[in-house]
C-alpha positions in Angstrom: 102.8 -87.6 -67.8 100.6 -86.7 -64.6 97.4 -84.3 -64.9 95.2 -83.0 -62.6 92.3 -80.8 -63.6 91.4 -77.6 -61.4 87.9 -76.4 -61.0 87.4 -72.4 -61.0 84.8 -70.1 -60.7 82.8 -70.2 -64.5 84.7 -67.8 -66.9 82.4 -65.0 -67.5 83.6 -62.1 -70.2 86.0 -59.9 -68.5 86.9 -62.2 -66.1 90.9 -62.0 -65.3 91.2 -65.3 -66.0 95.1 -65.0 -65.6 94.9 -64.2 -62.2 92.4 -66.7 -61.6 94.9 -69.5 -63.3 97.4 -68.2 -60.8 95.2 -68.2 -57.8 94.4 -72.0 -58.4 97.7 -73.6 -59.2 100.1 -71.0 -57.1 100.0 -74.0 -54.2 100.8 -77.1 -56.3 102.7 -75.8 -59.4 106.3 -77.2 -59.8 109.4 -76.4 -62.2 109.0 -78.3 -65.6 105.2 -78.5 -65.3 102.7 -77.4 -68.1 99.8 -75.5 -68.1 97.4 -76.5 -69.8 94.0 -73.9 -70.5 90.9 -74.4 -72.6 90.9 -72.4 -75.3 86.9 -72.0 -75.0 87.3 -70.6 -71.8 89.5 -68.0 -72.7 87.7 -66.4 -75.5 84.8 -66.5 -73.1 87.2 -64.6 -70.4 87.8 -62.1 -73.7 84.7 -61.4 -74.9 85.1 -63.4 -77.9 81.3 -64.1 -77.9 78.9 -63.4 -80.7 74.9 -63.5 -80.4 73.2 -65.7 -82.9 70.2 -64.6 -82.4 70.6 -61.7 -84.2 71.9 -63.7 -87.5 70.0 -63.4 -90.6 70.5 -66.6 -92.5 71.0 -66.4 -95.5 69.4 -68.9 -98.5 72.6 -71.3 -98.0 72.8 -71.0 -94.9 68.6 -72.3 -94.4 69.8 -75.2 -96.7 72.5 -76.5 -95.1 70.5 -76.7 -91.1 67.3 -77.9 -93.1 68.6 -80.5 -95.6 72.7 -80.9 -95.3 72.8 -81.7 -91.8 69.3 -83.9 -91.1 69.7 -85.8 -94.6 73.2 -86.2 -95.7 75.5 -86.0 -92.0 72.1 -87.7 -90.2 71.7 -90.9 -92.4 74.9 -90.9 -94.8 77.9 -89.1 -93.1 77.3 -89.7 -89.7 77.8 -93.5 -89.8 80.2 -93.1 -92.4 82.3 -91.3 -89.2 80.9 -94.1 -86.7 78.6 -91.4 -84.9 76.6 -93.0 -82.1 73.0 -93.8 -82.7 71.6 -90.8 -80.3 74.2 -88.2 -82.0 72.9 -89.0 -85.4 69.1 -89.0 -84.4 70.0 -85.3 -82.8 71.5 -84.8 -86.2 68.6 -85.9 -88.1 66.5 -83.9 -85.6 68.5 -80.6 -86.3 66.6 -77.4 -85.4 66.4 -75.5 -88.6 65.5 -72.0 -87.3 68.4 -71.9 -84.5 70.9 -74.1 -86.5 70.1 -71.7 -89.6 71.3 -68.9 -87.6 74.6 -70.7 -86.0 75.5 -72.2 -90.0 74.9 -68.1 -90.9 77.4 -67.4 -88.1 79.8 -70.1 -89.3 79.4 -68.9 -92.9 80.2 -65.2 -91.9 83.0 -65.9 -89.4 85.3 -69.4 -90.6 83.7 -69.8 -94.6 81.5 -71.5 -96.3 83.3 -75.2 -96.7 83.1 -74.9 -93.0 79.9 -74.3 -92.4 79.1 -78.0 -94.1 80.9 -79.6 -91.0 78.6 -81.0 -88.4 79.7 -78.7 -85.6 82.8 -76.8 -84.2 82.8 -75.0 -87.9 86.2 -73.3 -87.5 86.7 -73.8 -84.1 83.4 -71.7 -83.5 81.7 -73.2 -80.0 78.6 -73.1 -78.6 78.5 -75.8 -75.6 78.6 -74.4 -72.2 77.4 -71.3 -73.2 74.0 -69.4 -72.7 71.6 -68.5 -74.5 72.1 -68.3 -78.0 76.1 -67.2 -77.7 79.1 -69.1 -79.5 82.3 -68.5 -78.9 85.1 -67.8 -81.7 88.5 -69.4 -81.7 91.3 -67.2 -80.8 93.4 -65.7 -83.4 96.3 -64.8 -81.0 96.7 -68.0 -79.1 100.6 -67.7 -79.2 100.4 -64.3 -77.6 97.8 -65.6 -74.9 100.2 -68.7 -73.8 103.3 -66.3 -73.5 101.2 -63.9 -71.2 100.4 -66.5 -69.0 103.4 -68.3 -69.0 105.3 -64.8 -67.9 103.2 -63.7 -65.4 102.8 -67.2 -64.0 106.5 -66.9 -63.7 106.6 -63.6 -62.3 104.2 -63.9 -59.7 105.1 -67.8 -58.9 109.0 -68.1 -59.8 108.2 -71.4 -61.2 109.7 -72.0 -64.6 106.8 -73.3 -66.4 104.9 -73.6 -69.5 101.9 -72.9 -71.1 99.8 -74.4 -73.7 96.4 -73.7 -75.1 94.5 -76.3 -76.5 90.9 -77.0 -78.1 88.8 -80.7 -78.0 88.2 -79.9 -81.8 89.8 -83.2 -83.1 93.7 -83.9 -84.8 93.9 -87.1 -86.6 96.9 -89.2 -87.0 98.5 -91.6 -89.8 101.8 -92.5 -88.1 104.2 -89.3 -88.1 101.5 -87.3 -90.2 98.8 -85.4 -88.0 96.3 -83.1 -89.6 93.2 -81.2 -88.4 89.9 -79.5 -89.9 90.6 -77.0 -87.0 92.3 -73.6 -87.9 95.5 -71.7 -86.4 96.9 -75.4 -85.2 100.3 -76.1 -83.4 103.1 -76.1 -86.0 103.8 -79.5 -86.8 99.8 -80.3 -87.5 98.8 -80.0 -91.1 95.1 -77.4 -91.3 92.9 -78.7 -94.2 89.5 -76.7 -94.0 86.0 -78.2 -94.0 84.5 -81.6 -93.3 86.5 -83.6 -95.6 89.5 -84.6 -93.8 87.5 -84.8 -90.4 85.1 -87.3 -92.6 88.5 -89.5 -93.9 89.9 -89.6 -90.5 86.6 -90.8 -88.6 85.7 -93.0 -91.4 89.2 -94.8 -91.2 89.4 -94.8 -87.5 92.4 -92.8 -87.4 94.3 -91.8 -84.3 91.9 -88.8 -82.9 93.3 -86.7 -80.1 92.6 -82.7 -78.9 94.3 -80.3 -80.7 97.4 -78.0 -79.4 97.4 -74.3 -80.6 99.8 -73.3 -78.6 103.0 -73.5 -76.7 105.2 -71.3 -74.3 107.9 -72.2 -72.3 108.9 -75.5 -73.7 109.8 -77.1 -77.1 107.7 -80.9 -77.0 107.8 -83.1 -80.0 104.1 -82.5 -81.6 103.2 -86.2 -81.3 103.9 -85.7 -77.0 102.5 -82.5 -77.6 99.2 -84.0 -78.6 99.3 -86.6 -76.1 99.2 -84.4 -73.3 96.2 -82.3 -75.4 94.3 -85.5 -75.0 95.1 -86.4 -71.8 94.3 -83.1 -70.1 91.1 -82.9 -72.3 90.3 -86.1 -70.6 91.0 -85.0 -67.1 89.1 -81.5 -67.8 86.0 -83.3 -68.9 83.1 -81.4 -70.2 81.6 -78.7 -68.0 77.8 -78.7 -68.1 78.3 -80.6 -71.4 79.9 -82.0 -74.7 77.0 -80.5 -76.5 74.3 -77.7 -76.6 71.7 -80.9 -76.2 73.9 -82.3 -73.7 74.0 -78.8 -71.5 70.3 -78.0 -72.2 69.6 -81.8 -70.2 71.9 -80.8 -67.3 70.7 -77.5 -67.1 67.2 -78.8 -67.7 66.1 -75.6 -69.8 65.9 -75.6 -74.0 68.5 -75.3 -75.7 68.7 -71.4 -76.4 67.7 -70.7 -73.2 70.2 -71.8 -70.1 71.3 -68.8 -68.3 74.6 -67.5 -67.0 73.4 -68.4 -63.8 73.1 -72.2 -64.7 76.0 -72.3 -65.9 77.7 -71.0 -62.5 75.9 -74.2 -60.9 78.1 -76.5 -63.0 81.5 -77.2 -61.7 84.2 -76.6 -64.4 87.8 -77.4 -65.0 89.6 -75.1 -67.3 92.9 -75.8 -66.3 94.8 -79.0 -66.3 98.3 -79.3 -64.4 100.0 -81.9 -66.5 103.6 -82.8 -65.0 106.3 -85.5 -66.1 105.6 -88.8 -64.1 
C-alpha cells in the first residue's frame, strides 16, 4: 500500500472540511484508493471543541494531576510502558492547576477509569490546539466517512473509500487487537481505562493507530490497521505529538499558542493511501 499525505489550510471550526478534502485530492485520486482523514481534525472542522479553562476540578480530579500522574505514571507506570526518559520527566513535571482542569474534563466527558490514563482519556485531544481547547472524539464517525465518501464520489466519480482514524494506540496479540480508545472499528476489542494500554506497552505488543471507521470498502481489520499506521506515519504530527511538544514549536506556554500559530504550521490531515 502506497500513501501520500496532503497538507491543507489548518482546520478551523466551521471549516467545510469536505470540500476542502475534495479540493486537495480531486487531481490525484484514483478508483480503489482510500481516504484516509484525521479524526482530530474533523471534530475541530465541527466544533467539537470544549474550553478547559472554564473546568472546575473537582477533589478527584486535583488528585489525580497532583499525585496520580507525577508519582505513580512518572516513576512506576511510565517505565513499566517503556516511556522515554523526557516523557516521563514531563510526566513527573505535570502542571497541576491546568492538568486538574483537563482530568475534570476527562472525568465529565469519557469517565472516571479514564481519566487515570496518561493522556488521550477517551479519545479527548489537546495537541495542536490553542489555548486551553481539547477536542472530543466523534460519536458519529460512521456517518462522517459515508458523507465524505458520497460526495467525494459525486463530485469526483471516483469510486473510493473513506476511513477515519485516530493515533490513539490498538494493540495486537496475533489475530486479537484491542484498544483503550472508544467507538473502534468492528473487529477491535474497546476495554476502558489505562489498564490494557499499560499490559500492551508493558509487553511490547504490536501498537498501531486505530481505525473508527470505514466507507466504501470491506478490509480485513488487521490490513485495516496497517494502513491506520501507515497513513498516521505519512501524516506526521502537525505542530506537534504533544501540548509540550506544540508549546516548543510555537515557542509560547502551553495554554497559550494561538490560532494564528497554528496556521504557521503546515499540516496533513489527509492521507491518500492506494494499493502498490
Amino acid at each position: 500500500m502506497k500513501t501520500r499525505p496532503f497538507r491543507t489550510p489548518y482546520w478551523e471550526p466551521g471549516s467545510d472540511y469536505v470540500a476542502t478534502i475534495i479540493r486537495a485530492i480531486r487531481p490525484h485520486l484514483r478508483d480503489g484508493d482510500i481516504i484516509v482523514v484525521s479524526e482530530k481534525a474533523v471534530s475541530t472542522a465541527r466544533g467539537l471543541l470544549i474550553d478547559e479553562a472554564k473546568a472546575s476540578p473537582s477533589l478527584s480530579a486535583k488528585a489525580i494531576a497532583r499525585l496520580w500522574l507525577p508519582l505513580v505514571w512518572g516513576y512506576l507506570l511510565g517505565p513499566l510502558c517503556r516511556f522515554k526518559h523526557p516523557t516521563m520527566l514531563r510526566l513527573r513535571a505535570y502542571p497541576a492547576r491546568e492538568g486538574a482542569a483537563h482530568k475534570q474534563v476527562a472525568i465529565s466527558y469519557a469517565g472516571p477509569l479514564h481519566a487515570l490514563k496518561y493522556g488521550s482519556e477517551g479519545g479527548i485531544d489537546l495537541s495542536n490546539l490553542p489555548l486551553c481547547y481539547a477536542a472530543l472524539p466523534l460519536k458519529d464517525s460512521q456517518k462522517v466517512a459515508e458523507l465524505i465518501q458520497r460526495r467525494v464520489g459525486e463530485e469526483t466519480g471516483r469510486r473510493s473509500s473513506v476511513m477515519i482514524v485516530d493515533t490513539d494506540s490498538t494493540f495486537s496479540l496475533r489475530n486479537i487487537h484491542f484498544t483503550s480508545r472508544p467507538n473502534p472499528l468492528g473487529g477491535i476489542h474497546y476495554f476502558p481505562g489505562p489498564l490494557f494500554f499499560i499490559f500492551g506497552r508493558a509487553l511490547m505488543l504490536r501498537q498501531r493507530a486505530t481505525p473508527l471507521a470505514l466507507a466504501g470498502a470491506k478490509l480485513d481489520i488487521d490490513e485495516a490497521l496497517n494502513i491506520a499506521e501507515r497513513s498516521h506515519h505519512a501524516r506526521g504530527y502537525g505542530a506537534g505529538r504533544t501540548v509540550w511538544d506544540v508549546a516548543t514549536n510555537t515557542e509560547t506556554d502551553v495554554a497559550e499558542v494561538s490560532w494564528e500559530a497554528l496556521k504557521e504550521i503546515k499540516h496533513y490531515p489527509l492521507v491518500l493511501a492506494r494499493p502498490d
